[in-house]
N, C-alpha and C positions, 0 to 999 in steps of 0.2 A: 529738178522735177517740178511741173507746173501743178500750184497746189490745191487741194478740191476742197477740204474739210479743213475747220480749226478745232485746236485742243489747248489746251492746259495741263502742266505736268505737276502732279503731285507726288512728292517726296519727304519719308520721316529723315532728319536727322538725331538719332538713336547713339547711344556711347559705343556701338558695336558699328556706326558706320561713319567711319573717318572722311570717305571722299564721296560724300553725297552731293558735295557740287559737281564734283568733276562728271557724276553719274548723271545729274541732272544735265549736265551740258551734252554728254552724251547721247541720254535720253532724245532732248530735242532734234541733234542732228540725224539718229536709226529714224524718228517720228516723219522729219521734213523729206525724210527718201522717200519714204512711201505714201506722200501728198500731204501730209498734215505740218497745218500752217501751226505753231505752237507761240500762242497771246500772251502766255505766262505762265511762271513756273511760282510753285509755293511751296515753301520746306518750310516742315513745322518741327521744332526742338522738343524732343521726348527721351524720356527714362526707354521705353519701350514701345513698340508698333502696337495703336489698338486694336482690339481683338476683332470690336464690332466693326467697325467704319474704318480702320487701317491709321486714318489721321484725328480721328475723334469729332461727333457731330458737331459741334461746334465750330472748331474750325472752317470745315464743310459749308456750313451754314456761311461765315464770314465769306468766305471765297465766291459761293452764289451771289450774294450781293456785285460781287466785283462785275458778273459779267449778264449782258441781255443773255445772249445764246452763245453758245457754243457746240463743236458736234461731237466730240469726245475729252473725256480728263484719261488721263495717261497714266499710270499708278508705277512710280519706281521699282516696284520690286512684283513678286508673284503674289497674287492676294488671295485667297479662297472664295467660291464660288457667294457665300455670307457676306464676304466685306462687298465686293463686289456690287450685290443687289443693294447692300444699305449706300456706298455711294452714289450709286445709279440713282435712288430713291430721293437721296437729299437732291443731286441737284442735276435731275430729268434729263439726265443725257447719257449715252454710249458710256460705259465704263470699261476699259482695256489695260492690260497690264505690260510689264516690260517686256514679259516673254513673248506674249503675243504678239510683239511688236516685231519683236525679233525671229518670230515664229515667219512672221506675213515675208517678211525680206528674205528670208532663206526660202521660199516657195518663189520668187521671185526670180530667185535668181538662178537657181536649181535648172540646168542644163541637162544632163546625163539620166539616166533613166536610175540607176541605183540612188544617185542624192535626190532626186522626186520623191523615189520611194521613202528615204530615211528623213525629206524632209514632213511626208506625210504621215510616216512613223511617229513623228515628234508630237505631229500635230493632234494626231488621236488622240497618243497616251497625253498630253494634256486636258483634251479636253473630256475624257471618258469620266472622271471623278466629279467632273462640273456638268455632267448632261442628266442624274441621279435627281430625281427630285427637283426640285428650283435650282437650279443651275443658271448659268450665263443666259441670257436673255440674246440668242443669238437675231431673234427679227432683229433687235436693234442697232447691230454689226454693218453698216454702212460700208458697201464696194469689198464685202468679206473680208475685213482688216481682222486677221487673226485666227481668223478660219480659210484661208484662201488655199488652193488645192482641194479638200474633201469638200468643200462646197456646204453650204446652208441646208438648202432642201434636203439635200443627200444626208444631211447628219441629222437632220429634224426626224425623217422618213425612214432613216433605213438603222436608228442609233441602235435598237436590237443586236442589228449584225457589225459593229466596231469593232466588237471583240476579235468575230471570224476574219475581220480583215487586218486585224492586228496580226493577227497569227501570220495570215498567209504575207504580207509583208514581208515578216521577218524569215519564212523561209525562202522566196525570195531572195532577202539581201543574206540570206546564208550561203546559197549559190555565189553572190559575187564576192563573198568572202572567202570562200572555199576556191577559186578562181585569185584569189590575188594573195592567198597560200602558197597556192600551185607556183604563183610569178615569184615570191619571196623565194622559194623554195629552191629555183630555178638559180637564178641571182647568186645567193649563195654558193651551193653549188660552182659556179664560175666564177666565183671569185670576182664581183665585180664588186667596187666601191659605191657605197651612196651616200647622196648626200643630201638633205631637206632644210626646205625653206621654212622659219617659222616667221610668226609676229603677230602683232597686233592688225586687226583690222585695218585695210585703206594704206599701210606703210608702203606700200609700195613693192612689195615681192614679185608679183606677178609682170613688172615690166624690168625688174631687175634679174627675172626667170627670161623672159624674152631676149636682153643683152647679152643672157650670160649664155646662152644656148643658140642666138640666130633663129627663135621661133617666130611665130606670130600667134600668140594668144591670146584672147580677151585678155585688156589694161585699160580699163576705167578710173578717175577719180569719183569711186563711191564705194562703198560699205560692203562687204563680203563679195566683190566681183569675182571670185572662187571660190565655187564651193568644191570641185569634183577636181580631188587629184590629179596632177599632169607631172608627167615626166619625162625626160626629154635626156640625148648624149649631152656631156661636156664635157672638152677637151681645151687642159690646162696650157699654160706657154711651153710649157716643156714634151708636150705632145700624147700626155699622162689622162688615159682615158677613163669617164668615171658617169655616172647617172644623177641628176638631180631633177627634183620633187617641188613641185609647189603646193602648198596647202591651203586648206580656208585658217583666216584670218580667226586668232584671237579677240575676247570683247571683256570688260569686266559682266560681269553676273549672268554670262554664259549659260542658257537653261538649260540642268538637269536632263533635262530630255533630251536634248538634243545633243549633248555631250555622248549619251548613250547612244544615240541613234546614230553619229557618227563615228562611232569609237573605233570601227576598224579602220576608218579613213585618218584617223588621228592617230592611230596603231600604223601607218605608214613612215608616220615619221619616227614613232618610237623603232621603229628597222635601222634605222640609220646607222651608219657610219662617224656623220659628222652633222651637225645642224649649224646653219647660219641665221641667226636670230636678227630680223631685220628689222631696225627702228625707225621710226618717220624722226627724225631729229628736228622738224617742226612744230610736233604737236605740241599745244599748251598743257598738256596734260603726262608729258613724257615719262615721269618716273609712276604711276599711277598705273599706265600704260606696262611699264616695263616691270613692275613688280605682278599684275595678271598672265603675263605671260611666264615669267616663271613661277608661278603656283601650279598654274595646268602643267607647265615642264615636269615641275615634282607629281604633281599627282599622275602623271601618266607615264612615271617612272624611268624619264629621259635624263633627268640633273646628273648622270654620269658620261654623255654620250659630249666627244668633246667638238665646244660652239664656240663658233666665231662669233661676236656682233658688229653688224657691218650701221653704221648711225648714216641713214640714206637720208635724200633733201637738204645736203648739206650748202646748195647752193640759193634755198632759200633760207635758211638760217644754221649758218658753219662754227656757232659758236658752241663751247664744247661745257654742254649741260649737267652731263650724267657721265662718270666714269668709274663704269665696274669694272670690279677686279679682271675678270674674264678680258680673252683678248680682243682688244676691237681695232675698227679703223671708221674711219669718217669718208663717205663716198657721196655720188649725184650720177646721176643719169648723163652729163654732160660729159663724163670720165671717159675715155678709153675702155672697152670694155676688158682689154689683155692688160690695163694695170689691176682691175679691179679680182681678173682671173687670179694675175700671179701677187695679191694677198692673200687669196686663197689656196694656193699652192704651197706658198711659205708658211703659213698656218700648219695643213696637211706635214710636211714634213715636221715638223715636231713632234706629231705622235706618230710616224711614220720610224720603221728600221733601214739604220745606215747601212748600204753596202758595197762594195768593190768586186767587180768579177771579173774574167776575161773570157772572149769568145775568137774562136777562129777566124780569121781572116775573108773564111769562103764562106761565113753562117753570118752573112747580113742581116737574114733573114730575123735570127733572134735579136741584134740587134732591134730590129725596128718591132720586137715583140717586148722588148723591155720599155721602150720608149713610149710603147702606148699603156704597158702594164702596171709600169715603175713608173716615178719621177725621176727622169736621168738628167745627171746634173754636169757630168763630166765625160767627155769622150775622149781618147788618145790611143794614138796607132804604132805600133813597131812594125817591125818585120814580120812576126808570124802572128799578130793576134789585135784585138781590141780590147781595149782596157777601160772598161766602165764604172763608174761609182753613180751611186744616188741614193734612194729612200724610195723603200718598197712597204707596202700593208703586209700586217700580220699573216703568215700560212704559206714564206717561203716562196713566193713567187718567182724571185731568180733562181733559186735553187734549180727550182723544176723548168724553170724554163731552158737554163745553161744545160741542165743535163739530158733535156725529149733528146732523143734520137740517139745519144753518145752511143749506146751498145752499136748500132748498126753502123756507125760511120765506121 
């Protein structure tokens, strides 16, 4: 992205934050998506984040020296509407935080009329406690970085009515939640398997959802290129038909708000069946990466739902970094897309029930209903019958399938 504005990122390193580099490298990269050229980053070592000024005047003051101009400082973490003005104050420029940052990119990228909404959703409720009195100093918001979607004026002009349109928002996305109840609901019901994509941002899911499915969906190298749910048939080597989910991308320090604001879209994957947790086996930042994504896993009460991880980019760097317990494989886009199926197949069958049945000779038909229902792994013919074994999901599916019709034949 061709860059319009520069900044500087400011970040405490605190005994409560262990990977403030990695967050600072990150910081820069979410900053350079959305035009900002980043001159220099400063971590300052503390007991604790100051109250006033976040990094303490001082510092502030050293740092001003360093530069003629710049058009924003970047603040690591979420900073209250206080620290904010004080470092606006020391040193006369745009002051923005990381939420905001990540606020601006998710309005960005926001396709679908329900993620506009939940990404406008987010954007309110952050900034309703900062429009109270001296608040964020939004004339100074340059290209609405932060505020992008509700717009400036609109928030200057109408901040009275935020609340009414908080509300109506969220009824709203209560309709599309009430609507993809309905589709859970449905699902169920039939008995069909699912399966979701998780990770960390930019790993690559979205073009290993396109491989694994024959789609064509938005696959960009950049930062949350999904935000709005997609799900699509997939159908294993063995002919074993099943649904998979792609999701928005994990980040460390993920805002609050927007955790909430998308909580039924991330309640998508918490439906699952199975999740395949996919890792950029590139990033410099890998285990960092993989220990945020499973925090959000626990906190959104998935750590029992049974995951693959698949370490993708292996073909830019195949050496093997990280090995967790959980079962993984090491894959690339350059793969076969039917080898990468049947690890996931073989997977599936371990939490899958073994079974052996036979069907009549003239009921093909169920045959080719187990084949897409089951995972059938063996076929073999006599005289009167067919004789199948494989591994079926929980809730008897051969059962019921061998015996529709028996009373009437």
């Amino acid at each position: 992205m061709e860059m319009t504005h520069t900044g500087i990122i400011l970040a405490t390193n605190t005994v409560q934050n262990k990977d403030v580099e990695s967050e600072a490298r990150e910081l820069k990269e979410l900053s350079e998506s959305i035009g900002i050229e980043i001159i220099g980053t400063h971590i300052q070592n503390r007991t604790m984040i100051d109250r006033k000024s976040y990094v303490g005047s001082g510092f502030l003051e050293e740092v001003k020296m360093q530069y003629e101009d710049i058009d924003y400082a970047i603040v690591n973490d979420e900073i209250l509407a206080s620290q904010n003005r004080k470092i606006e104050n020391i040193l006369d420029t745009s002051v923005i935080d990381r939420t905001q940052v990540i606020l601006d990119i998710f309005s960005l990228r926001a396709q679908s009329k329900a993620g506009k909404l939940q990404v406008e959703l987010a954007q309110l409720e952050y900034l309703v406690p900062r429009l109270k009195g001296q608040g964020i100093n939004l004339s100074r918001l340059g290209a609405g970085i932060g505020t992008r979607g509700p717009g400036e004026t609109k928030l200057e002009t109408d901040r009275r009515h935020i609340n009414s349109r908080i509300s109506d928002i969220k009824k709203q996305l209560a309709v599309v939640e009430e609507h993809r109840l309905r589709y859970r609901d449905k699902r169920r019901s039939n008995q069909v398997t699912k399966v979701s994509l998780i990770g960390y941002t930019n790993a690559g899911k979205s073009t290993l959802f396109n491989k694994l499915t024959n789609a064509e969906t938005m696959q960009e190298d950049k930062l949350f290129a999904t935000l709005d749910p997609l799900t699509r048939e997939m159908v294993l080597p063995s002919g074993f038909q099943c649904i998979i989910s792609d999701t928005v991308g994990f980040i460390q320090k993920l805002p609050t708000t927007l955790i909430e604001s998308f909580k039924s879209t991330l309640e998508e994957a918490a439906d699952s069946d199975f999740i395949i947790h996919v890792i950029d086996n590139n990033a410099p930042d890998i285990v960092s990466q993989y220990d945020t994504v499973l925090d959000l896993i626990d906190s959104l009460d998935m750590k029992d739902i049974p995951q693959l991880i698949l370490f993708n980019k292996t073909d830019l760097n195949d050496k093997k970094r990280l090995l967790p317990m959980k079962p993984h494989k090491f894959v690339n886009m350059n793969m076969p897309a039917q080898d990468i199926l049947m690890d996931i197949e073989n997977f599936m069958t371990k939490t899958f029930d073994a079974y052996n049945t036979s069907i009549p000779l003239a009921r093909q038909d169920k045959l080719y209903r187990l084949k897409r229902q089951t995972i059938v792994k063996d076929v073999e013919l006599d005289e009167a019958s067919v004789n199948v074994s494989g591994y079926e999901p929980a809730g008897n599916f051969v059962e019921r399938i061998v015996k529709k019709d028996d009373d009437s034949e």
